[in-house]
PyMOL Python script that loads the backbone (N, CA, C, O; Angstrom):
from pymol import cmd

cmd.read_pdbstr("""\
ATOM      1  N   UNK A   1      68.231  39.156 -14.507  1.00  0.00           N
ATOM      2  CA  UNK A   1      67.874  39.506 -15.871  1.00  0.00           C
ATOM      3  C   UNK A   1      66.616  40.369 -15.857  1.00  0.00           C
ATOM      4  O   UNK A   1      65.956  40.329 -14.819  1.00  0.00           O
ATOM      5  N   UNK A   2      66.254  41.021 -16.696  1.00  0.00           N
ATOM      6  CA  UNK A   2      65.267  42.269 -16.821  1.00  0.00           C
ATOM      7  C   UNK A   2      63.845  41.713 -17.041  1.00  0.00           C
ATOM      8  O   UNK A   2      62.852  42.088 -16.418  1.00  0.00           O
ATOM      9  N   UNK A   3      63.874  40.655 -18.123  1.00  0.00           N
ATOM     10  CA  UNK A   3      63.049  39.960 -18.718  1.00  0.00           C
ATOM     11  C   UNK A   3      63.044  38.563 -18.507  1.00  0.00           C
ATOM     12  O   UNK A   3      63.516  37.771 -19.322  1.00  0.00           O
ATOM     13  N   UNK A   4      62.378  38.151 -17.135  1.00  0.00           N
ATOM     14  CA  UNK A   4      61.982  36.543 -16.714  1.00  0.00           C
ATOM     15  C   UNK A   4      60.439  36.146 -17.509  1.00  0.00           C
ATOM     16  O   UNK A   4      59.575  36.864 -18.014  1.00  0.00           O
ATOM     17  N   UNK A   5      60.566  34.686 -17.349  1.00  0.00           N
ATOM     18  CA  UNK A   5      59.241  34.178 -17.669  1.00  0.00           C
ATOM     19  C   UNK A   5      58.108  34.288 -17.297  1.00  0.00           C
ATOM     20  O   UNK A   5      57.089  34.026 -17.937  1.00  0.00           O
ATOM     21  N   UNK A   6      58.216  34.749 -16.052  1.00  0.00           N
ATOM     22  CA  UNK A   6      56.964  35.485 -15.609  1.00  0.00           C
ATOM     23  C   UNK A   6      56.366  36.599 -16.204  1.00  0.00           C
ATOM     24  O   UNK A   6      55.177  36.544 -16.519  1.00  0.00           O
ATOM     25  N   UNK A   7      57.174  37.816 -16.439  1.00  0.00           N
ATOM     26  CA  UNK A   7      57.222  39.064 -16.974  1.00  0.00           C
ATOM     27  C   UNK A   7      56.615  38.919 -18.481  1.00  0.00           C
ATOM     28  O   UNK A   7      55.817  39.674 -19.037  1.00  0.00           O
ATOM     29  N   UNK A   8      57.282  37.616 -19.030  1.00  0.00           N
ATOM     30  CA  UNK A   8      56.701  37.492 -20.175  1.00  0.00           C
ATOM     31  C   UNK A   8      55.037  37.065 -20.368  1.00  0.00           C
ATOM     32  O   UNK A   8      54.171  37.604 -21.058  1.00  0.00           O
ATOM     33  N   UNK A   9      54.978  36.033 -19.589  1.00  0.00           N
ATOM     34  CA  UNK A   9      53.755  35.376 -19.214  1.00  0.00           C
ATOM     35  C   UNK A   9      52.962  36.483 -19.180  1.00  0.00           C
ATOM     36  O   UNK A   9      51.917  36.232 -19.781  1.00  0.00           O
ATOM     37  N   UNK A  10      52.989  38.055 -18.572  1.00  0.00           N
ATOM     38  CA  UNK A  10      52.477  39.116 -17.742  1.00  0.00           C
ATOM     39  C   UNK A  10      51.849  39.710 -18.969  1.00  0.00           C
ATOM     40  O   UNK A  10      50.632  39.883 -19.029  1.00  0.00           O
ATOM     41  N   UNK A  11      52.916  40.121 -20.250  1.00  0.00           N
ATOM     42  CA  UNK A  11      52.606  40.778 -21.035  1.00  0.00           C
ATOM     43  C   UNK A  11      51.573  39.774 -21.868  1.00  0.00           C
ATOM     44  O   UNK A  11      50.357  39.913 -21.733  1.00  0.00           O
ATOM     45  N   UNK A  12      52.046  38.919 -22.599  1.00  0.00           N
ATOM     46  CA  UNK A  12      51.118  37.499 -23.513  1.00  0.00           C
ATOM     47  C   UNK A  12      49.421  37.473 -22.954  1.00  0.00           C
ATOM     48  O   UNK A  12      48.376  37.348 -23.592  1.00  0.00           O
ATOM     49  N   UNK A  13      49.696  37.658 -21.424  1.00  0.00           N
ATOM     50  CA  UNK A  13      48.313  37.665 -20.324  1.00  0.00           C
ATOM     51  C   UNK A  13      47.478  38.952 -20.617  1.00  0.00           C
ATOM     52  O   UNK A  13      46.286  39.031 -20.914  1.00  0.00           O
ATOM     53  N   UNK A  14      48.493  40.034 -20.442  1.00  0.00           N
ATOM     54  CA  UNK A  14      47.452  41.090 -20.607  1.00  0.00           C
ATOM     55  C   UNK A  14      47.205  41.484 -21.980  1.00  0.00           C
ATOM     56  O   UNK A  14      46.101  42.010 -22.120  1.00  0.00           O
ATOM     57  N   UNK A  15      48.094  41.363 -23.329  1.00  0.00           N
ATOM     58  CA  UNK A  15      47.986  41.695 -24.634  1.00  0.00           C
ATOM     59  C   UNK A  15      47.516  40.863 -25.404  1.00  0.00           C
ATOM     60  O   UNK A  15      46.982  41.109 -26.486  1.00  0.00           O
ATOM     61  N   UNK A  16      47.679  39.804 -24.907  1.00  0.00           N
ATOM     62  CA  UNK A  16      47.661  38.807 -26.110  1.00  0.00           C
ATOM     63  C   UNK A  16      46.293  37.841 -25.279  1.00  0.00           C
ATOM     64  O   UNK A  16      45.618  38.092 -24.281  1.00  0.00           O
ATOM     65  N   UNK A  17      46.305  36.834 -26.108  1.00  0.00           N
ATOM     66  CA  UNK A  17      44.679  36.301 -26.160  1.00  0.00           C
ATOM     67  C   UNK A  17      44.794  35.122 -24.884  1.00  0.00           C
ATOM     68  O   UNK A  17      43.814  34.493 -24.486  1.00  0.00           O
ATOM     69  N   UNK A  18      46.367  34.937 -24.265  1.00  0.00           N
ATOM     70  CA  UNK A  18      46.002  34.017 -23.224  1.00  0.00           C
ATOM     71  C   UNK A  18      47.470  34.100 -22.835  1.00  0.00           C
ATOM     72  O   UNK A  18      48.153  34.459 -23.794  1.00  0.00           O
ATOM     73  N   UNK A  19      48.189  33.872 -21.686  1.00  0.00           N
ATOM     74  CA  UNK A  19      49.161  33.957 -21.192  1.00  0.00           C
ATOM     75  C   UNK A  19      49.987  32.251 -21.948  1.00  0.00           C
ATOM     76  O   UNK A  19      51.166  32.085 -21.636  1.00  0.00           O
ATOM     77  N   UNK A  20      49.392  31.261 -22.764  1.00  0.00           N
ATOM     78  CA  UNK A  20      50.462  30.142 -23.337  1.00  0.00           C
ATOM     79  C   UNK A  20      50.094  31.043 -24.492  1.00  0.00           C
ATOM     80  O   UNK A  20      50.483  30.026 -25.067  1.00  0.00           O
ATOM     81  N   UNK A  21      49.851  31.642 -25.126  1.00  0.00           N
ATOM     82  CA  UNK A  21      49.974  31.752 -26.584  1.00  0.00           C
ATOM     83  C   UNK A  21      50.620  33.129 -26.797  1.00  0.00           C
ATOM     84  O   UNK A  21      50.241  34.291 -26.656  1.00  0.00           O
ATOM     85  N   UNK A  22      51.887  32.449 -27.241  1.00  0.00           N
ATOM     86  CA  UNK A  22      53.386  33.728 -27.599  1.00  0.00           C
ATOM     87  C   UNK A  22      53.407  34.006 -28.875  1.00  0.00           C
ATOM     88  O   UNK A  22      54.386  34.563 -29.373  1.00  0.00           O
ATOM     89  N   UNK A  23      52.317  33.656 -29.600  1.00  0.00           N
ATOM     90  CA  UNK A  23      52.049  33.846 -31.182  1.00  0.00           C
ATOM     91  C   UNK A  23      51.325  34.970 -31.297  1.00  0.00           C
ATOM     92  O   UNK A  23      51.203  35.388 -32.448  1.00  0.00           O
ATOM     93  N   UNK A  24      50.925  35.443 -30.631  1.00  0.00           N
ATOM     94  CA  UNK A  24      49.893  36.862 -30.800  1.00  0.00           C
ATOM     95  C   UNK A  24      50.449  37.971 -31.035  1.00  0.00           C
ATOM     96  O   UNK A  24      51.265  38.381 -30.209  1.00  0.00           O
ATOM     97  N   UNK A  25      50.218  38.602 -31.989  1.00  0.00           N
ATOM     98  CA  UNK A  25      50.991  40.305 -32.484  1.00  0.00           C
ATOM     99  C   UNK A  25      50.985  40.697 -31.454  1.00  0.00           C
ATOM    100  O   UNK A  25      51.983  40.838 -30.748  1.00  0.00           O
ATOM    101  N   UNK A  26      49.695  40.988 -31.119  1.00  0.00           N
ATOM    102  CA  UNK A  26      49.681  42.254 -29.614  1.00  0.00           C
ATOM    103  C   UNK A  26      50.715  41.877 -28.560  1.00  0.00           C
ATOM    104  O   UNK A  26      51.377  42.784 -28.055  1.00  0.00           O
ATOM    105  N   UNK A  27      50.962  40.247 -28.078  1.00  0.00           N
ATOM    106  CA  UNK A  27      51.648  40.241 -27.195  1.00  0.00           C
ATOM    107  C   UNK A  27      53.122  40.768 -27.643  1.00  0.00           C
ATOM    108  O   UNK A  27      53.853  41.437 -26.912  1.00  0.00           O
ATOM    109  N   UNK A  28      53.522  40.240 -29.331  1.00  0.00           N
ATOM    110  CA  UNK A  28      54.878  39.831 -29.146  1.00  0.00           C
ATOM    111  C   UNK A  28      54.907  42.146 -29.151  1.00  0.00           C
ATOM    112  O   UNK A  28      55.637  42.922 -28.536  1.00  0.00           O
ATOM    113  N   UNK A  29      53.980  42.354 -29.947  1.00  0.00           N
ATOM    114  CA  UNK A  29      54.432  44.001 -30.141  1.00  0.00           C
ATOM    115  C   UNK A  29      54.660  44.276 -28.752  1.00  0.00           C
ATOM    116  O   UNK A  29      55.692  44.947 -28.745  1.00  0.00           O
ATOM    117  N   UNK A  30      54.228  44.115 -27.468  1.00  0.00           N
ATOM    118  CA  UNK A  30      53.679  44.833 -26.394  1.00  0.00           C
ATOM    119  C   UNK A  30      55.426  44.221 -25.531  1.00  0.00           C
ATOM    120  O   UNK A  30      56.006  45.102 -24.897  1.00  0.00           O
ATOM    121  N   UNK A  31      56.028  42.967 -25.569  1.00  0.00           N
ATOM    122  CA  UNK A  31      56.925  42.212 -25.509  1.00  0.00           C
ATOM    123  C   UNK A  31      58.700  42.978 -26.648  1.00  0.00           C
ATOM    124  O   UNK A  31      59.890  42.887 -26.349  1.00  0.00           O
ATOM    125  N   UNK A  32      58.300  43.374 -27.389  1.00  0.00           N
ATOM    126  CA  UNK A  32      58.880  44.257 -28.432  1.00  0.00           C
ATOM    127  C   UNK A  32      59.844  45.765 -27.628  1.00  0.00           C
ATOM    128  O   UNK A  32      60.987  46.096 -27.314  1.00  0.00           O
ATOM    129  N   UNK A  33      58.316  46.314 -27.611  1.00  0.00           N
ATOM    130  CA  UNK A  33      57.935  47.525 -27.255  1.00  0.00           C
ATOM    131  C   UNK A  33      59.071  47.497 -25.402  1.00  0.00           C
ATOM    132  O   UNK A  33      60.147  48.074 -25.250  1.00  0.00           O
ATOM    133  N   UNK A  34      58.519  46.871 -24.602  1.00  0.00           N
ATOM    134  CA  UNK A  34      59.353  46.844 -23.503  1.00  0.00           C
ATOM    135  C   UNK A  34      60.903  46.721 -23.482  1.00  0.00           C
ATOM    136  O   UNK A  34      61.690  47.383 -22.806  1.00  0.00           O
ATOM    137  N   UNK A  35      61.258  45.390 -24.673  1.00  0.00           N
ATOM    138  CA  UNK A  35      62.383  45.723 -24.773  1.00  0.00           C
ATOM    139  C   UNK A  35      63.130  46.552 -25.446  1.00  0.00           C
ATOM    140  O   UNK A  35      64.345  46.359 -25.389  1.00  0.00           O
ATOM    141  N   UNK A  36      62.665  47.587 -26.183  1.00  0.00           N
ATOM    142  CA  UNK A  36      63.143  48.879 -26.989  1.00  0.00           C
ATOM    143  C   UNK A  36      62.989  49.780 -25.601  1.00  0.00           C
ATOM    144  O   UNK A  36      63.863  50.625 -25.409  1.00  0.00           O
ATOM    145  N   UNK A  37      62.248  49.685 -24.922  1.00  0.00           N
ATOM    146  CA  UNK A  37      62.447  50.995 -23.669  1.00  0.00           C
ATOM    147  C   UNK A  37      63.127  50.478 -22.877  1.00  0.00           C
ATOM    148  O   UNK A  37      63.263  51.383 -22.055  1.00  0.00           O
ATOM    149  N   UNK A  38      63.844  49.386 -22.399  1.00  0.00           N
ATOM    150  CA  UNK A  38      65.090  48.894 -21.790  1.00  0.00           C
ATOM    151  C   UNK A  38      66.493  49.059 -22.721  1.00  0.00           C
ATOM    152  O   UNK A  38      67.508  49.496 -22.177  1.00  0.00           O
ATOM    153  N   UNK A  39      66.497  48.723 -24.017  1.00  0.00           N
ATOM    154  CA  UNK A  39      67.393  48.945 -24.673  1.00  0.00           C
ATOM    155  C   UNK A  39      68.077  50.911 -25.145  1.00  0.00           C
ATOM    156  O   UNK A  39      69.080  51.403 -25.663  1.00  0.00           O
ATOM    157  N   UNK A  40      67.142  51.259 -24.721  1.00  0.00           N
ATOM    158  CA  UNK A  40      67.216  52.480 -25.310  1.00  0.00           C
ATOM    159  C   UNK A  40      67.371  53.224 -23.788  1.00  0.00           C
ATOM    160  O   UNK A  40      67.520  54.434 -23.961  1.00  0.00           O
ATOM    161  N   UNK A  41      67.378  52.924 -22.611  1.00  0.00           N
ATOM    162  CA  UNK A  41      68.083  53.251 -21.452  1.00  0.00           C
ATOM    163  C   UNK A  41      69.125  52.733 -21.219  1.00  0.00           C
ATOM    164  O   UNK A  41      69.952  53.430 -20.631  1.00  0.00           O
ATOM    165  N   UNK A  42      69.347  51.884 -21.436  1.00  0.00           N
ATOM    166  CA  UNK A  42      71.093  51.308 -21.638  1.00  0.00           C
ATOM    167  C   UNK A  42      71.710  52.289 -22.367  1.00  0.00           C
ATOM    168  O   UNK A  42      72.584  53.027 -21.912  1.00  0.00           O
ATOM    169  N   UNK A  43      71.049  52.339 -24.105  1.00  0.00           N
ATOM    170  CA  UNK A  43      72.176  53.159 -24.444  1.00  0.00           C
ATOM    171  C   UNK A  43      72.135  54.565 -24.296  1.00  0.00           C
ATOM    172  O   UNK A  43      72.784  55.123 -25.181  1.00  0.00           O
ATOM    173  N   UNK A  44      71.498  55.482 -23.333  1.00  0.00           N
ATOM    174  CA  UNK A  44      71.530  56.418 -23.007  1.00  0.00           C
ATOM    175  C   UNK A  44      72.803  56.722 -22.077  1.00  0.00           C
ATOM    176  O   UNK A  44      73.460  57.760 -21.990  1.00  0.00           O
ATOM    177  N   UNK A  45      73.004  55.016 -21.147  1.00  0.00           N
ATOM    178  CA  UNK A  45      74.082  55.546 -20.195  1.00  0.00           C
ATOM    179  C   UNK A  45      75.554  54.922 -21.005  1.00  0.00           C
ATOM    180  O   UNK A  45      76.685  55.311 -20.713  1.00  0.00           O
ATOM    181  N   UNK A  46      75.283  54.012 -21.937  1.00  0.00           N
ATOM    182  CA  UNK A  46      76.429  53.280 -22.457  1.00  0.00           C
ATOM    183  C   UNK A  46      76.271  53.925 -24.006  1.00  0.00           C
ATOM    184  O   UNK A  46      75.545  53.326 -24.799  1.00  0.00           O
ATOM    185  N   UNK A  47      76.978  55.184 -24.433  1.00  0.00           N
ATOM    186  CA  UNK A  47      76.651  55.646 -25.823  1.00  0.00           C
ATOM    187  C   UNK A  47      77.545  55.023 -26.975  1.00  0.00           C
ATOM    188  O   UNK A  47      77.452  55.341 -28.161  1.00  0.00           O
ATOM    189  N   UNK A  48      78.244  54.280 -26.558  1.00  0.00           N
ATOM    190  CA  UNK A  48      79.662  53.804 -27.737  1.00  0.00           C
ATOM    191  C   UNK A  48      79.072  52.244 -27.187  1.00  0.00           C
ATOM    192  O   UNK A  48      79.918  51.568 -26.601  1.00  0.00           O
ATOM    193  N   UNK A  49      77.853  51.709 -27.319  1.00  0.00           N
ATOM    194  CA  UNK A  49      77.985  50.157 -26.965  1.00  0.00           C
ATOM    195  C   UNK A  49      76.666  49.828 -28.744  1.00  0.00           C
ATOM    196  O   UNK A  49      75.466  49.706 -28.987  1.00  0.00           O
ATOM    197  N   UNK A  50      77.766  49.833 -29.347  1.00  0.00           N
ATOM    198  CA  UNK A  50      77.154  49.840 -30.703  1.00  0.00           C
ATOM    199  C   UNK A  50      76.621  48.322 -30.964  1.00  0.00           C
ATOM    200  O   UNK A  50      75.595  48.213 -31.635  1.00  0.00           O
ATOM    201  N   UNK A  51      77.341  46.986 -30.408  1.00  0.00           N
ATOM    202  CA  UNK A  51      75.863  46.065 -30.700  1.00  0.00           C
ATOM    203  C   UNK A  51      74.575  46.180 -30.178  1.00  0.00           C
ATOM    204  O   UNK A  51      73.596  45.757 -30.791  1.00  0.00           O
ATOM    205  N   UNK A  52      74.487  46.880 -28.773  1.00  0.00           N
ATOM    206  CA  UNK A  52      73.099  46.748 -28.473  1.00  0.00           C
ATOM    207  C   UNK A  52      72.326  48.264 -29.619  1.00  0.00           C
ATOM    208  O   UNK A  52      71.118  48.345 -29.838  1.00  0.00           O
ATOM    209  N   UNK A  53      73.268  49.178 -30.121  1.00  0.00           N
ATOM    210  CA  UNK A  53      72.409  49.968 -30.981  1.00  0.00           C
ATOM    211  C   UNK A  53      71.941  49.226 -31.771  1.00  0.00           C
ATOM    212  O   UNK A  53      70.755  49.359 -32.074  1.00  0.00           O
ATOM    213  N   UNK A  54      72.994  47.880 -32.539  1.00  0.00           N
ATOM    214  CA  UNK A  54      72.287  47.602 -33.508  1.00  0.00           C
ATOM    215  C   UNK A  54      70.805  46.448 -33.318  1.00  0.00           C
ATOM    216  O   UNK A  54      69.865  46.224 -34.081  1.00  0.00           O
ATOM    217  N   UNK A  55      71.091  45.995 -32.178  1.00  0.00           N
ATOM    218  CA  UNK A  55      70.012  45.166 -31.694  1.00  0.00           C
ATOM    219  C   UNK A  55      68.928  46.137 -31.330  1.00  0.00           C
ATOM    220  O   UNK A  55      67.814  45.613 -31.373  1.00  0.00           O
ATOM    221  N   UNK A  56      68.934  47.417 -30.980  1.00  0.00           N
ATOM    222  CA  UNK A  56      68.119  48.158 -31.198  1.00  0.00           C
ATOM    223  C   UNK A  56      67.118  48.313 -32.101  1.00  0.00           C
ATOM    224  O   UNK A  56      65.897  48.265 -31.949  1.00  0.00           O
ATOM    225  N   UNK A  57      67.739  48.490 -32.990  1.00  0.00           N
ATOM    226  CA  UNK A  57      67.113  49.164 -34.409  1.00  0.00           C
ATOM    227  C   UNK A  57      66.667  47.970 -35.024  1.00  0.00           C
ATOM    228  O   UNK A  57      66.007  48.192 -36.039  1.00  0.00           O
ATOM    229  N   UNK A  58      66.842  46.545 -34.684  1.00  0.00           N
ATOM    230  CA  UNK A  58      66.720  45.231 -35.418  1.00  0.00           C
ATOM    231  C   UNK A  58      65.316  45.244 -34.511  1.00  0.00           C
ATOM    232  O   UNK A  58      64.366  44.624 -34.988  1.00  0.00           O
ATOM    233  N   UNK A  59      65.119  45.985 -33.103  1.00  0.00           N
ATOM    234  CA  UNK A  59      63.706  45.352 -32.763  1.00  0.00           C
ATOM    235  C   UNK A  59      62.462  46.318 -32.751  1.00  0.00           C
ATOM    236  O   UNK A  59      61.302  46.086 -32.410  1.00  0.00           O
ATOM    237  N   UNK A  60      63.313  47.994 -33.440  1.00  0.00           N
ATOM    238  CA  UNK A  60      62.161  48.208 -33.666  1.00  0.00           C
ATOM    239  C   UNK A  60      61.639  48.067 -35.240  1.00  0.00           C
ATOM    240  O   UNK A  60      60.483  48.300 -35.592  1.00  0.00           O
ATOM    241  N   UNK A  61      62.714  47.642 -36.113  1.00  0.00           N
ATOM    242  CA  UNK A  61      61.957  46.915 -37.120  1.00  0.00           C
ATOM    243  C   UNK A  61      60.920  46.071 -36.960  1.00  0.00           C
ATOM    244  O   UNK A  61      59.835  46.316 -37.487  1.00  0.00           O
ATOM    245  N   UNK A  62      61.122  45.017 -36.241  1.00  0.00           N
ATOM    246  CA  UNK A  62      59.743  43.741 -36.320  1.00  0.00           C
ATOM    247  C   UNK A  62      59.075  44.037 -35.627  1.00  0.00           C
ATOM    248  O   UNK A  62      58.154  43.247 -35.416  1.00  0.00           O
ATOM    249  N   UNK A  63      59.101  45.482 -34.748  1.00  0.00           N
ATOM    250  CA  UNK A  63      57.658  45.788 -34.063  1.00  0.00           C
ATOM    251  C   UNK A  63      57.107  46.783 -35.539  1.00  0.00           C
ATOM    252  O   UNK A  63      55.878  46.741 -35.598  1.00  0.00           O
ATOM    253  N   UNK A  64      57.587  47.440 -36.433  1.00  0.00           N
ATOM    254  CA  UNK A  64      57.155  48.389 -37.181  1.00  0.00           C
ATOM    255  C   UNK A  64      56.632  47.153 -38.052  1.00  0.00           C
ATOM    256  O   UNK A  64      55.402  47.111 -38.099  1.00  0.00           O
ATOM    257  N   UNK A  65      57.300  46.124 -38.761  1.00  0.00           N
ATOM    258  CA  UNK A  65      56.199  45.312 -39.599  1.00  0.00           C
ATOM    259  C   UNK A  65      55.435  44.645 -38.669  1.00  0.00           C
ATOM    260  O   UNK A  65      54.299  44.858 -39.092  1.00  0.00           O
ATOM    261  N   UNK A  66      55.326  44.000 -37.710  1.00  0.00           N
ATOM    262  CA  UNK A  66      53.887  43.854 -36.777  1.00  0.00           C
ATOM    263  C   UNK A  66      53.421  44.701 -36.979  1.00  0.00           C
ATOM    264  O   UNK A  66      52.411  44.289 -37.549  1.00  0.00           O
ATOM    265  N   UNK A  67      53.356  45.741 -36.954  1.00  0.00           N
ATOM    266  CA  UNK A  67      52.140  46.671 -36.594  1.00  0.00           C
ATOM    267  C   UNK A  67      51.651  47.168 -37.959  1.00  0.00           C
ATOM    268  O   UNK A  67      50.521  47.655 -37.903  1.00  0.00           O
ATOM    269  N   UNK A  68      52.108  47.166 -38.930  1.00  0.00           N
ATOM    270  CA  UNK A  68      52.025  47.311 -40.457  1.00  0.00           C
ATOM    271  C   UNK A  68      50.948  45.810 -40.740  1.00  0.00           C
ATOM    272  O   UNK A  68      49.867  45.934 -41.317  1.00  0.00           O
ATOM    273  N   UNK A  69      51.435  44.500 -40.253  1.00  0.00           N
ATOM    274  CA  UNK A  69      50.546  43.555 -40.082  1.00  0.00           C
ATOM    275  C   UNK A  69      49.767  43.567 -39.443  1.00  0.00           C
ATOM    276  O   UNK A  69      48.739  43.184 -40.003  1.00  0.00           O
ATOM    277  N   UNK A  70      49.634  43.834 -38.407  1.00  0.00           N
ATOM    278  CA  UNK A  70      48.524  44.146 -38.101  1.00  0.00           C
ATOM    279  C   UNK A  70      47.396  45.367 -38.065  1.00  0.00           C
ATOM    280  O   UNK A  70      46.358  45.312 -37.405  1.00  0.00           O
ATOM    281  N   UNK A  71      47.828  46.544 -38.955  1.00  0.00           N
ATOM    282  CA  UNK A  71      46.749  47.768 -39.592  1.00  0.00           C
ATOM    283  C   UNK A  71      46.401  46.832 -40.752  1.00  0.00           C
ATOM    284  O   UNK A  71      45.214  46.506 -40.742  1.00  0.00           O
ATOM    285  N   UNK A  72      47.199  46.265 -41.847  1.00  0.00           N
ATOM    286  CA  UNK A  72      46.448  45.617 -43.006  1.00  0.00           C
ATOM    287  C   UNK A  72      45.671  44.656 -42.161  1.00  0.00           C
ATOM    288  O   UNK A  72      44.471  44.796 -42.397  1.00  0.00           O
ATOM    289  N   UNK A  73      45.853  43.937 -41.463  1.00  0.00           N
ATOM    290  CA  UNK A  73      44.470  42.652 -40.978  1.00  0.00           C
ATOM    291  C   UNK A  73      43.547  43.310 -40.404  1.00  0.00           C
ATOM    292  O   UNK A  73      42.420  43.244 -40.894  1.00  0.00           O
ATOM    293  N   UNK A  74      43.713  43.899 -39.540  1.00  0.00           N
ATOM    294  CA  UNK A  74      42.131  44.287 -38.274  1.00  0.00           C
ATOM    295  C   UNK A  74      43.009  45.832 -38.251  1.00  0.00           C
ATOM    296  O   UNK A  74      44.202  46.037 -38.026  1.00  0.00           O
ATOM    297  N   UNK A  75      42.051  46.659 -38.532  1.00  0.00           N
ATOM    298  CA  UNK A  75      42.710  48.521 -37.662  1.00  0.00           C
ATOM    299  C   UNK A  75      41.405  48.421 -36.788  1.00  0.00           C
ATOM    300  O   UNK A  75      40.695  49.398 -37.027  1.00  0.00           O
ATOM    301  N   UNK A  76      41.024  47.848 -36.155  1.00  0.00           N
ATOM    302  CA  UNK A  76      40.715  47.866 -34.674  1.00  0.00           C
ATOM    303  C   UNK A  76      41.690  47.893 -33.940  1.00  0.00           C
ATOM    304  O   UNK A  76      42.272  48.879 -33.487  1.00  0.00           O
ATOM    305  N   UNK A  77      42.055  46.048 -33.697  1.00  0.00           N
ATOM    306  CA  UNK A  77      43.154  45.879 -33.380  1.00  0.00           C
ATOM    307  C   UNK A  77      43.902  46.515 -33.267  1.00  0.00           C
ATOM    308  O   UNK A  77      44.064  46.882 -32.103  1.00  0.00           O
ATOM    309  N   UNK A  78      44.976  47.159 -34.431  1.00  0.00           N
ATOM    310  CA  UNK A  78      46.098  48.298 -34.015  1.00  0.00           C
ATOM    311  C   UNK A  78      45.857  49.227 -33.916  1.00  0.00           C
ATOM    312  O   UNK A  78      46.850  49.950 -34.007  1.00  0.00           O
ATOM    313  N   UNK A  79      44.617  49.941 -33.688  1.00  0.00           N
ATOM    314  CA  UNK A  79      44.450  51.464 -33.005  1.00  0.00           C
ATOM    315  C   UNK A  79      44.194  50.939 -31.343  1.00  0.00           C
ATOM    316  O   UNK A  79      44.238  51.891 -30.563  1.00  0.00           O
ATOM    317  N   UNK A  80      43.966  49.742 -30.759  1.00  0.00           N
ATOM    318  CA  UNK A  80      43.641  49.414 -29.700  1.00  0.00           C
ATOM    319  C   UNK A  80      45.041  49.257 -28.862  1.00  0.00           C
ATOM    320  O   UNK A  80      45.368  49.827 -27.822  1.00  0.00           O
ATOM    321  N   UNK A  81      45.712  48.366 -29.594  1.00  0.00           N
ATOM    322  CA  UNK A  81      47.377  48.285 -29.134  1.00  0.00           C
ATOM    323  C   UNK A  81      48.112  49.889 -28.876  1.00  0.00           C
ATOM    324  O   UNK A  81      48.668  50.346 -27.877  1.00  0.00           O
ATOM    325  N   UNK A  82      47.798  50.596 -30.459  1.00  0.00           N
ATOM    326  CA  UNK A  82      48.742  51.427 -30.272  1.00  0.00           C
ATOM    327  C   UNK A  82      48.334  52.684 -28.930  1.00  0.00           C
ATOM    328  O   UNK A  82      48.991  53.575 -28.392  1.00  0.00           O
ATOM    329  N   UNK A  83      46.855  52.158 -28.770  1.00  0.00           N
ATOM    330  CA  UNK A  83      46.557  52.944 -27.694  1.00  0.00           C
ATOM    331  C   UNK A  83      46.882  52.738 -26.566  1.00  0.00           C
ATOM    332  O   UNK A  83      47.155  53.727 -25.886  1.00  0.00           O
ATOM    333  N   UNK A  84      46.970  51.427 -25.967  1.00  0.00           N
ATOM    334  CA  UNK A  84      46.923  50.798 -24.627  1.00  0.00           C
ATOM    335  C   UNK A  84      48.895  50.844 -24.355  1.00  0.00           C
ATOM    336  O   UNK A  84      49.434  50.956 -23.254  1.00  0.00           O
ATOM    337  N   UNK A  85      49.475  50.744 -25.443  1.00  0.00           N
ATOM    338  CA  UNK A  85      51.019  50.780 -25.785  1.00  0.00           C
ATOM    339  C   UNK A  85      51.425  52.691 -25.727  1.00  0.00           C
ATOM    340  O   UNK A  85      52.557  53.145 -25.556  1.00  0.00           O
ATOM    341  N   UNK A  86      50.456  53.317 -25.876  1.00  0.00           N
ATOM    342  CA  UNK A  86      50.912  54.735 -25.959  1.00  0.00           C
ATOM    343  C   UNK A  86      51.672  54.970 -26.806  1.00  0.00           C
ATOM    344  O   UNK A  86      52.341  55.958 -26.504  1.00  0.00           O
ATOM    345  N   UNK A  87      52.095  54.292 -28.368  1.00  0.00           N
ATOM    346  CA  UNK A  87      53.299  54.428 -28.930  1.00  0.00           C
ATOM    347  C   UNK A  87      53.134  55.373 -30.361  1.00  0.00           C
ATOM    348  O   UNK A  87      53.794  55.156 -31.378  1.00  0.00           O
ATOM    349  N   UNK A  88      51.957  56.634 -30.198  1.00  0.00           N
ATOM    350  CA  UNK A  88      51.813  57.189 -30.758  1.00  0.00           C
ATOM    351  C   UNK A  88      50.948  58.668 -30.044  1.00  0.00           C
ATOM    352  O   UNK A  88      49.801  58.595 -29.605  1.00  0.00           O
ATOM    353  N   UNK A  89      51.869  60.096 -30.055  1.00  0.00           N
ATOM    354  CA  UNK A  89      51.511  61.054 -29.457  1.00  0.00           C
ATOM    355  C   UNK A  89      49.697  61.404 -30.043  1.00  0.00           C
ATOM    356  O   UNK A  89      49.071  62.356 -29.578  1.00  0.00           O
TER     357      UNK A  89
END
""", "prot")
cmd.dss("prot")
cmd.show_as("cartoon", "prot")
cmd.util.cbc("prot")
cmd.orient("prot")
């Protein structure tokens, strides 16, 4: 599988405020974010595999309201993510 518990642990560790706490925007965005750039190489090679499009588009919704939640709470915070995430040219 692409995404083990370790991997997860990895991201929560480096984004988020402690590798047990899976409640943190930054982690789950940063956790988000990885799996939209796995999903979106799949369907580059698989173009007619329309549930994972739609599971696509379902995850970059809840990274777009995370990050909408988190500019209204702290825009530290999400100019720091969106920097360290690169997810803005």
């Amino acid at each position: 599988m692409y995404l083990t518990a370790e991997k997860k642990r990895e991201f929560f560790k480096k984004y988020g405020k402690s590798a047990e706490d899976t409640g943190s925007t930054e982690g789950q965005i940063a956790l988000f974010s990885f799996r939209i750039a796995h999903l979106t190489e799949h369907l580059k090679n698989n173009p007619k595999d329309f549930s994972t499009q739609r599971a696509l588009v379902t995850l970059v919704g809840k990274r777009r309201r995370l990050l909408n939640y988190l500019k209204d709470r702290d825009i530290n915070r999400y100019r720091e993510i969106i920097k360290s995430l690169k997810l803005r040219k």
